[in-house]
C-alpha positions in Angstrom: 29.2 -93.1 -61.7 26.6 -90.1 -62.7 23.8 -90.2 -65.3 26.3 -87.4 -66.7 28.4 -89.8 -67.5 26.4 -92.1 -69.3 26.5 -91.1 -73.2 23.1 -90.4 -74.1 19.8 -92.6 -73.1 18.0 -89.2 -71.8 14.7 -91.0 -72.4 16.1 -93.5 -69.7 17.3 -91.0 -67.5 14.4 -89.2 -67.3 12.1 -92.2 -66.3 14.4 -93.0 -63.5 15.1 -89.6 -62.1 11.4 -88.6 -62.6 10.3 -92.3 -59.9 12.6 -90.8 -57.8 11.4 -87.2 -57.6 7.9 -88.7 -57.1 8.8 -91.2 -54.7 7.4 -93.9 -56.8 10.4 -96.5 -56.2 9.5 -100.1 -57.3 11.5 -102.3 -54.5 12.7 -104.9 -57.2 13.6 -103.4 -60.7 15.6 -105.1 -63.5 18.0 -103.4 -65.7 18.7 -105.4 -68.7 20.5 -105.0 -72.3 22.7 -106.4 -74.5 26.1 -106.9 -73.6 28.1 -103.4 -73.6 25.2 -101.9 -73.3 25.2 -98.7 -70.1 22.8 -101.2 -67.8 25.0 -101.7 -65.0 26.3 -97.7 -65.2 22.8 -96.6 -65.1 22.0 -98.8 -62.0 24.5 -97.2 -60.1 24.4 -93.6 -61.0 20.3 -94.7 -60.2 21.3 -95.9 -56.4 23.3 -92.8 -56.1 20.3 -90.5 -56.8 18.4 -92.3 -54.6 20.9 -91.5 -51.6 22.0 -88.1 -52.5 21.1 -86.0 -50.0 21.0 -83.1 -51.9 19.7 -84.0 -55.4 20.0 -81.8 -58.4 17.5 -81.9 -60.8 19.0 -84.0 -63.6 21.9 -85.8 -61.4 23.5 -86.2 -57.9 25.1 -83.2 -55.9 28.6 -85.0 -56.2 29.8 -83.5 -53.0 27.3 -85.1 -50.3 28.4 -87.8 -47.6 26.3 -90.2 -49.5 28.0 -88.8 -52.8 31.5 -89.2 -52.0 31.2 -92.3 -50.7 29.6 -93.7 -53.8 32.6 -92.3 -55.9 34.3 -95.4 -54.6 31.2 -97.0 -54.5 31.9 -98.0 -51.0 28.9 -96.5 -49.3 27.5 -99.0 -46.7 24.1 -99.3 -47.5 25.4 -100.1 -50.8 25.9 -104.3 -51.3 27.1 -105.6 -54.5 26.4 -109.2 -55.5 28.1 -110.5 -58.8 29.4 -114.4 -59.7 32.4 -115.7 -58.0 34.7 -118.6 -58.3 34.8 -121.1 -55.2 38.4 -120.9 -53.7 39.5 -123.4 -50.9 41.2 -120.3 -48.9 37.5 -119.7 -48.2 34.7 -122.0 -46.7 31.9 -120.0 -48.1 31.6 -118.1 -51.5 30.0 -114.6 -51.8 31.0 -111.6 -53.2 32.4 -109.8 -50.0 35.2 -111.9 -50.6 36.1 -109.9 -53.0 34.3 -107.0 -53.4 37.2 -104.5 -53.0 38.7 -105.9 -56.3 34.9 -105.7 -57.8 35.3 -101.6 -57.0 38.3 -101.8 -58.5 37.2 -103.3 -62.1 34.4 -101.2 -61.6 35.3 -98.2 -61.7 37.8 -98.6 -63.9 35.1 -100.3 -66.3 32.1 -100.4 -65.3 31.0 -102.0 -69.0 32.9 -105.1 -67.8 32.0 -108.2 -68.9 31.7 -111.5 -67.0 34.4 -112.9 -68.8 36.7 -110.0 -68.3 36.1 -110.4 -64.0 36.3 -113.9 -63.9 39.6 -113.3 -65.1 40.7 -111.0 -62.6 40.7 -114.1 -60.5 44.0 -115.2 -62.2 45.3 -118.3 -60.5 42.6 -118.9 -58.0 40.5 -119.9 -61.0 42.9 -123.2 -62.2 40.4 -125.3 -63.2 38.2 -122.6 -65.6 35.2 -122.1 -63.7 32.6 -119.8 -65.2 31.5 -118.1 -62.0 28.4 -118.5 -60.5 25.7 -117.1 -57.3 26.1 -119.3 -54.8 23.2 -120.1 -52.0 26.0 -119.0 -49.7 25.0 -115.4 -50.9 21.4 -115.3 -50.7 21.8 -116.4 -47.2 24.6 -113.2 -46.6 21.7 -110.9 -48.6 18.7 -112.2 -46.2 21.4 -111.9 -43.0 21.4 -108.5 -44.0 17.9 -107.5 -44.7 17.5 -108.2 -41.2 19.8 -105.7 -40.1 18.9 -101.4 -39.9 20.1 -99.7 -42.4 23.4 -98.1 -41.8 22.9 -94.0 -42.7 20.6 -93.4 -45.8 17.2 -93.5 -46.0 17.9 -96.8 -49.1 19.3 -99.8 -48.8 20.6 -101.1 -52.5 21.3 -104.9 -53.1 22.9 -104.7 -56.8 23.1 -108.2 -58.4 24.7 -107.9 -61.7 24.3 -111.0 -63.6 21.5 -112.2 -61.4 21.1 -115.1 -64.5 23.9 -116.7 -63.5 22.2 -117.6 -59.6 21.7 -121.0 -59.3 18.3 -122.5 -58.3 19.1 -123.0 -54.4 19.8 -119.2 -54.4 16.8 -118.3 -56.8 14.8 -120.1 -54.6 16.1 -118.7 -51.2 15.3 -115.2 -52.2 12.1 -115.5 -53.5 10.8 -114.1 -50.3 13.1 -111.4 -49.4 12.5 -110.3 -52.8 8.3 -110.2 -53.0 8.3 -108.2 -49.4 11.9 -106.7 -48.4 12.3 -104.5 -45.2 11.2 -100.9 -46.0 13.9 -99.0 -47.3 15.7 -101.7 -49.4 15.9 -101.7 -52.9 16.9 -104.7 -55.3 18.4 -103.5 -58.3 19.2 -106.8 -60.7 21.7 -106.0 -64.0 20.8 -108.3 -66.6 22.2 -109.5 -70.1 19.8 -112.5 -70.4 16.4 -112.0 -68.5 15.1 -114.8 -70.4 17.8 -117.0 -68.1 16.1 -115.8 -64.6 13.5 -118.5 -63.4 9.7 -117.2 -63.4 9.3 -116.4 -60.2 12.0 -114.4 -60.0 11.0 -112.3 -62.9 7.7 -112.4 -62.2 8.3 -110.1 -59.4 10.4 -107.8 -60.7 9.8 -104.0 -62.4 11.6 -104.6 -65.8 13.9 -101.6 -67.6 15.1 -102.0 -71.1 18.0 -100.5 -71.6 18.7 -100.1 -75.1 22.7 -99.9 -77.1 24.2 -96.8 -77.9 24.0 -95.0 -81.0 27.1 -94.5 -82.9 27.0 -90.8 -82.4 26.7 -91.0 -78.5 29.7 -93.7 -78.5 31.4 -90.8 -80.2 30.6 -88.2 -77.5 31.8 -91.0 -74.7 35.7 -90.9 -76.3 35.7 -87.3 -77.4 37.9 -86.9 -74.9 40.7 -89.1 -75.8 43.7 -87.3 -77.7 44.7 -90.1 -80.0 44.2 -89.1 -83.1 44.7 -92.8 -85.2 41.6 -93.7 -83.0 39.0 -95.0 -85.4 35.9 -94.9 -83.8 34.3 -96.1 -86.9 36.2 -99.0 -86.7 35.9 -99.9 -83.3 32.4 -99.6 -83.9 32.4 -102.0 -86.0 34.5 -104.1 -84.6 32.7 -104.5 -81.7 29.1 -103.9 -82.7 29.1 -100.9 -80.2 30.6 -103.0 -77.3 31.3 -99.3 -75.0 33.3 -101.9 -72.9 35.3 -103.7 -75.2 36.1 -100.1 -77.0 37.3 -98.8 -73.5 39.3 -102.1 -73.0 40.4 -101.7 -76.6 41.6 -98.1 -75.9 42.9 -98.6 -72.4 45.2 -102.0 -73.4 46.3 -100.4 -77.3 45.2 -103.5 -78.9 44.5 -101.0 -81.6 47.6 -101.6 -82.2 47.9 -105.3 -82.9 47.0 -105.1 -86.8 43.9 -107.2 -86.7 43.6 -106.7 -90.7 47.7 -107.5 -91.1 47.3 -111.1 -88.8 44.1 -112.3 -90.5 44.9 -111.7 -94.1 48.8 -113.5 -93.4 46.8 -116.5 -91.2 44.4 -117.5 -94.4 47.1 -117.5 -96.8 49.3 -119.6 -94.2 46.4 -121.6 -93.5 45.4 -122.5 -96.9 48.4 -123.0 -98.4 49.4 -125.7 -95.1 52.8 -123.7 -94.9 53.3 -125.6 -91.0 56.2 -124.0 -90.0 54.9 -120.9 -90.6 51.6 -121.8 -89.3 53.5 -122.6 -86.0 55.3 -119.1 -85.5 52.1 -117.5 -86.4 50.2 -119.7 -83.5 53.2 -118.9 -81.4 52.5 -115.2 -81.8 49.0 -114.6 -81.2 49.7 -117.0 -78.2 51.7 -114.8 -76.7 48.6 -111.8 -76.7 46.4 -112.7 -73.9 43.6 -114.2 -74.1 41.4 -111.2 -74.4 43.3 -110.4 -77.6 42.7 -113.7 -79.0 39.1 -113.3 -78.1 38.9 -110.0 -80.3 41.0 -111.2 -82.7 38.6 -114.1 -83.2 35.6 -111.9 -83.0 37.8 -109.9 -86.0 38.0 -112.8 -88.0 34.3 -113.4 -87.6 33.5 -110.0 -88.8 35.6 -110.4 -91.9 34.4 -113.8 -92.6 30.7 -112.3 -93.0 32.1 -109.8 -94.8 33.1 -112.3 -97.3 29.5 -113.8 -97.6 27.9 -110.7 -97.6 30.0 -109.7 -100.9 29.3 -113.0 -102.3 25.4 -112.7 -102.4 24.6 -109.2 -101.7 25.7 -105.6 -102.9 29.0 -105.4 -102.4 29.1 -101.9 -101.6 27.1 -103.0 -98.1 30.3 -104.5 -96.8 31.5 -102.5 -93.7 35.2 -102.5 -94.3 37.9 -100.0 -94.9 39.8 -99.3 -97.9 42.6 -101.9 -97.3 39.6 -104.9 -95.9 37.4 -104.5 -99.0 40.2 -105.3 -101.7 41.3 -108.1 -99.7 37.4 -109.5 -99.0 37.2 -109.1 -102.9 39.8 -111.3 -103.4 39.1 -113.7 -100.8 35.7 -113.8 -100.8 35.3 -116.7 -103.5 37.0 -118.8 -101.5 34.6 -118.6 -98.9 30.9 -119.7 -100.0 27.8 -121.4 -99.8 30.0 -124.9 -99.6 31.9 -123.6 -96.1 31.0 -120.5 -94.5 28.8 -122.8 -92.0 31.6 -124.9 -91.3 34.4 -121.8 -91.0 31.8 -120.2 -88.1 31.3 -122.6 -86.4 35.1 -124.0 -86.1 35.6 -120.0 -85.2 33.2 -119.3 -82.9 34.1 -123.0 -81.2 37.3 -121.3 -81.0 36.4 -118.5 -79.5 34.5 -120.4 -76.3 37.5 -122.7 -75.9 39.8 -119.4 -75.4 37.4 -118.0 -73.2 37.3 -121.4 -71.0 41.3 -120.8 -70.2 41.7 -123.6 -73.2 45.6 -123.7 -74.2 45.9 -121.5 -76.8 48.6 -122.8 -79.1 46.9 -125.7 -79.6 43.5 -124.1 -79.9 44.8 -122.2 -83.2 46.9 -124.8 -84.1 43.7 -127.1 -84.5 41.9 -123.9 -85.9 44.1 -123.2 -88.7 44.1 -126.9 -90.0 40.5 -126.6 -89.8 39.8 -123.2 -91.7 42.7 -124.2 -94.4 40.7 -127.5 -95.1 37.8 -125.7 -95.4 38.8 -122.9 -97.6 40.0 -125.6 -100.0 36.3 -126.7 -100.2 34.9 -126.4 -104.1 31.9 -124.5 -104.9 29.5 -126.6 -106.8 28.4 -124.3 -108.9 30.5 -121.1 -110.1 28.8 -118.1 -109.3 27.3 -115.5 -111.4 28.3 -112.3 -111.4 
């Protein structure tokens, strides 16, 4: 990963290149954004910079020993820490258990999200666990620190999701972490600061890194030849996820007729047409879960749309052609009287998938739900 690769965010780059140059490197900084947002990609083009040994002025050399080595991000003074699921093959729990399926994800994706890796875990993860920091790993990080560095003048530490340590952890690096070796770096990627205890943050050097702008999401897939890619759309769709548009791209869930499976799933729902209910369940069961999860996040999106056209301008909605005759139509039924309760029964859906719930009987339960609410009666008729 190079800043070159990185759509955009020049005001970012610049700061980071320009602490560099003038070797005024904090030894704790936090990178943090919004899901999707280039905060984990930065940190790593930013710990390649630091090692290149022959730096250009806006990005690394690319053909260094430092350089190649970070192109599959294997470079040994580089240690990644992420959350990991216990497993009883192993007595301990840190992340060079598995950190050559980490590069892996990585650099095919390195927007992934948490839920996305703790996936990769497959059947090693039985019971659903979220993934966590273990103490087991702040010991590994400290054993380390007390080692020479290997080649480069930098040592990295790079803890994504640092929110997601527990407090034994927190608490065991506290030290390391105020006064490291010289020559080590802590780079923390976070989506929630706010989740770090206070005296970790306290100590850190904080980076905002803000989301893309549509037109530099645009730049990142100019290079994709597929010409019924609506960029618009997956905008949209994803509220400028970069990662969930790659995953989107890279798995052709484009393809899956979001629009098609809602509209058919309201009617079936509200009309309590059970049989066809059930081969409708069947077939988004059959999707993967990180389907259903964007199918839900879909049905979310058109949901508000409906509200929005209810008490707003309906010209604000953000929907295509085909959507906005279909949220005109359906939008009465979805008002002041139930849009509360159809969010929350979708977004409870939506955490149930993602917690490897069954889902059959997830939107099973879901579609009796929303076709109860939808019969809900306004009290008052609206004026238009």
């Amino acid at each position: 990963m190079y800043f070159t690769d990185i759509p955009g965010l020049e005001e970012t780059k610049n700061k980071l290149r320009k602490s560099i140059v003038e070797n005024k490197i904090a030894h704790a900084q936090l990178f943090y954004g919004k899901e999707g947002c280039a905060k984990l990609p930065l940190s790593i083009a930013y710990a390649r910079y630091l090692n290149c040994e022959k730096r250009e002025k806006t990005d690394s050399c690319g053909h260094c020993m430092s350089c190649l080595k970070y192109d599959k991000l294997s470079h040994p003074d580089l240690h990644f820490v992420f959350p990991t699921v216990k497993k009883s093959s192993t007595k301990i729990s840190i992340s060079d258990n598995d950190v050559l399926r980490w590069r892996e994800e990585v650099t095919a994706n390195p927007y992934i999200t948490i839920e996305e890796w703790i996936e990769t875990y497959g059947s090693e993860n039985k019971t659903g666990k979220k993934g966590m920091i273990y103490k087991d790993e702040a010991v590994s990080i400290v054993e380390k620190t007390r080692l020479k560095n290997y080649e480069s003048k930098y040592r990295v530490f790079l803890i994504w999701l640092p929110e997601l340590m527990n407090l034994d952890a927190s608490n065991k690096l506290l030290k390391i972490i105020e006064e490291p070796p010289s020559g080590t770096v802590f780079l923390f990627v976070s989506k929630q600061p706010e989740e770090l205890i206070a005296t970790v943050s306290s100590r850190l050097q904080k980076i905002k890194i803000r989301n893309f702008y549509l037109e530099e999401i645009k730049w990142f897939f100019k290079d994709y030849e597929k010409k019924e890619l609506n960029i618009n759309y997956l905008v949209n769709l994803t509220k400028g996820n970069v990662g969930k548009i790659k995953k989107i791209i890279n798995d052709k869930t484009e393809h899956l007729a979001f629009f098609d499976s809602f509209s058919s799933w309201m009617r079936l729902a509200y009309k309590m047409n059970v049989l066809d209910l059930t081969n409708w369940v069947n077939s988004i069961a059959q999707t993967g879960r990180n389907n259903q999860k964007l199918f839900l996040e879909y049905a979310i999106k058109m949901i508000r749309e409906c509200v929005l056209v209810n008490f707003t301008d309906p010209s604000l909605a953000r929907v295509s052609e085909k959507e906005k005759q279909f949220v005109l139509n359906f939008s009465p039924f979805v008002h002041e009287k139930n849009s509360i309760s159809i969010f929350e029964e979708l977004e409870g859906a939506y955490k149930s998938i993602g917690r490897n719930a069954n889902p059959k009987i997830i939107f099973f339960d879901l579609s009796l739900k929303i076709g109860k609410c939808l019969k809900v009666k306004r009290k008052f008729a609206q004026n238009k």
